[in-house]
N, C-alpha and C positions, 0 to 999 in steps of 0.2 A: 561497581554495583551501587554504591550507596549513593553515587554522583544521581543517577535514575530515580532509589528508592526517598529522597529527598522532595523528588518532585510530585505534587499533588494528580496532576493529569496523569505520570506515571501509577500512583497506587489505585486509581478509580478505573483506569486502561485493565490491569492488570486483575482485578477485581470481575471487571463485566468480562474478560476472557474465559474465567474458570467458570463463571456462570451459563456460559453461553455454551457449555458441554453439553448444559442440559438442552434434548432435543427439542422439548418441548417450549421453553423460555426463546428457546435460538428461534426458533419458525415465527413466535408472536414478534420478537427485537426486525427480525426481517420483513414482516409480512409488509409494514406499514408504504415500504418503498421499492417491495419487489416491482409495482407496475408503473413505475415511475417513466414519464417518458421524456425523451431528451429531445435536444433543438437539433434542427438537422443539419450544422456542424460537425457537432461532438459527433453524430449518427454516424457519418460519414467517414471521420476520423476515425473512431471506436473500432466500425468495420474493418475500414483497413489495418489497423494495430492487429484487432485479433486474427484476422486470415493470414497478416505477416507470419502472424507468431506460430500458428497451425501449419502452415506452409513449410517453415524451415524447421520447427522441432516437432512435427504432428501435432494431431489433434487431442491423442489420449495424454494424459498428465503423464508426467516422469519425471526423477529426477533431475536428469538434465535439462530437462525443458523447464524445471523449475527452477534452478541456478540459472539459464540465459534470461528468464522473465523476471527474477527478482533483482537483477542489477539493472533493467529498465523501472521497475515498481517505485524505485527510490527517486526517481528524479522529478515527476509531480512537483513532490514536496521538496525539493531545492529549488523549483524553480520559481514555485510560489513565495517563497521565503523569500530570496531575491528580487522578484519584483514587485512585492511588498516592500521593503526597505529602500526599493528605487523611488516608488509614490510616493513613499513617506518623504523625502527630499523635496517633494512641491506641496506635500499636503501638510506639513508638520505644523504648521499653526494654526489647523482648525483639530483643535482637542478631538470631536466625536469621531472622525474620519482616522486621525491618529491612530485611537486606542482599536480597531476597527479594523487596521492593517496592523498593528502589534499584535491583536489575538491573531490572525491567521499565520503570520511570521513564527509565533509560538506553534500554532499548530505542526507549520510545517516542519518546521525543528524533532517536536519530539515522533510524526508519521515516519520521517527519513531514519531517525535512531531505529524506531522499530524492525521498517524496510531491510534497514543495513545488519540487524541482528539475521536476520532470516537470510540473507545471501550468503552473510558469512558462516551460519552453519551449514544449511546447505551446500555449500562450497566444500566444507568441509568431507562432509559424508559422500561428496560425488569424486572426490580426492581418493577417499578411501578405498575406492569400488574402483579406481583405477578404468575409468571408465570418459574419462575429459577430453573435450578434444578442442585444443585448444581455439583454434581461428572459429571454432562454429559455435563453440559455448562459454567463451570469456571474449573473441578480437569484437566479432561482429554484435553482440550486447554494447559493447563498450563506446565502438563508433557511433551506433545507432544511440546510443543515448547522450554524446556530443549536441548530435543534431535535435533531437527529443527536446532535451532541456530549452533549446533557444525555441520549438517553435511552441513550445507549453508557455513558457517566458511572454511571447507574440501575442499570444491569445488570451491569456490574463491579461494584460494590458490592455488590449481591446473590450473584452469580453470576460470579467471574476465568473460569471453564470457558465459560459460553454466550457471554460477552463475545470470548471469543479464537475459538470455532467459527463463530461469525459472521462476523469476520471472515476466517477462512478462506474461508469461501463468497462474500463478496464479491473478496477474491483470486483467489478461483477464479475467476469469472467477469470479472473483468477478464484474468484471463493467456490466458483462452481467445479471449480479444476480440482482444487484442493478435498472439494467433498467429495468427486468422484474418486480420487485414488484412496481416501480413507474406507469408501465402502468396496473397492477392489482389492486395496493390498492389506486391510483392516490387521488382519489374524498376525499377516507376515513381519507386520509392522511392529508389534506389541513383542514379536518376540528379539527386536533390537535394540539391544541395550544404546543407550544414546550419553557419552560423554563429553562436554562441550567446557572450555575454558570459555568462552563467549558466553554462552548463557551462564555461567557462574556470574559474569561480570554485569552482564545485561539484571539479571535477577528474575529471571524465569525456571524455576522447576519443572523439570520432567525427568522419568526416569526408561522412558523409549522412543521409539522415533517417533508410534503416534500417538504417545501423547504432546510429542513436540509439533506434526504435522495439524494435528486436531487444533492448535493454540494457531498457530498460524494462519488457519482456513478461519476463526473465529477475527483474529487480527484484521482479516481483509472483509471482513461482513462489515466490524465495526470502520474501518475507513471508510467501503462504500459508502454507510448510509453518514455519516461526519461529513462528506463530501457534500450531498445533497443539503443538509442541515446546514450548512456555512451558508447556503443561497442566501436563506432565510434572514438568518442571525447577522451574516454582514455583505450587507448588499454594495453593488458596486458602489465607489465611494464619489461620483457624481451625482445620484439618485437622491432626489429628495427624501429626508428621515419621514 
């Protein structure tokens, strides 16, 4: 935990989460990139990610379908990191392009920590409910993001811009997932106690599941729009400053 509460991106993360409870604050933090619209890559991409995902764990939110999508969610941001650190090997001697791929190498570091806190609780609580089945909610997550990670890897390299719009669109549609099962299972949720060695570790408080599911659907608004904003702030590093 304190490895986390050290880190400055971690206290300001952690900060606009609890914030972003409020419904009112969270609509204005969203509105600015709800209508954002993407290159017709990522479009194409995006689509097929999410009907995969509809496809084999439905389209209502669940538990389960929340553990197979969050050990996909993590890999974005491994792969970004990685091939950040591969440019950096041709690009290191021009300082601005550097520091440029070092922010987003940082970014992706601390999105994948967050990622991997949320699988591995949910993993946890879908443990509990005895309810896992292994080949359809841990085999095929696991391969499928084998393959994920190289063609995310591809596509940054080519393309920083399609690589970050796409994951927007999978953000997006995880945060919208997330906000639907809090106004469906809202009441049910509040009344389960939530104990987690991982979140002790991680440094998140909650004391039910949805105040833990509420932080997580907040987690993924704040990556969506972090995605887009990287356009901006670090543009591919061939592009003239």
């Amino acid at each position: 935990m304190e490895l986390f509460k050290m880190n400055d991106d971690y206290v300001a993360h952690e900060k606009l989460v609890r914030e972003l409870n409020n419904d009112e604050l969270r609509t204005q933090y969203a509105a600015p990139l709800n209508g954002y619209k993407t290159g017709l890559v990522p479009t194409i991409l995006g689509w097929l990610l999410v009907t995969a995902g509809n496809t084999f764990y439905g389209k209502k939110p669940s538990y389960l379908k929340f553990k197979a999508v969050e050990v996909i969610a993590r890999i974005p941001y491994q792969s970004w990191e990685s091939a950040a650190y591969t440019m950096l090997t041709a690009f290191y001697g021009n300082e601005r392009h550097a520091i440029r791929l070092c922010k987003m190498a940082a970014f992706g570091r601390f999105a994948q920590d967050n990622e991997t806190m949320h699988v591995v609780v949910i993993s946890n609580i879908v443990q509990k409910m005895h309810k896992d089945a292994f080949f359809r909610h841990t085999l095929i997550p696991i391969l499928f993001s084998f393959f994920y990670f190289w063609v995310i890897y591809l596509i940054y390299m080519v393309s920083h811009k399609a690589a970050l719009e796409l994951n927007y669109l999978f953000e997006s549609h995880a945060y919208q997932q997330y906000n639907e099962f809090l106004k469906q299972e809202g009441d049910t949720l509040k009344q389960k106690p939530l104990v987690s060695d991982f979140l002790d570790f991680y440094g998140r408080n909650v004391k039910n599941e949805y105040e833990f599911f509420e932080s997580v659907r907040n987690d993924e608004l704040i990556h969506r729009n972090r995605s887009i904003r990287e356009i901006t702030s670090h543009r591919r590093i061939w592009d003239p400053a």
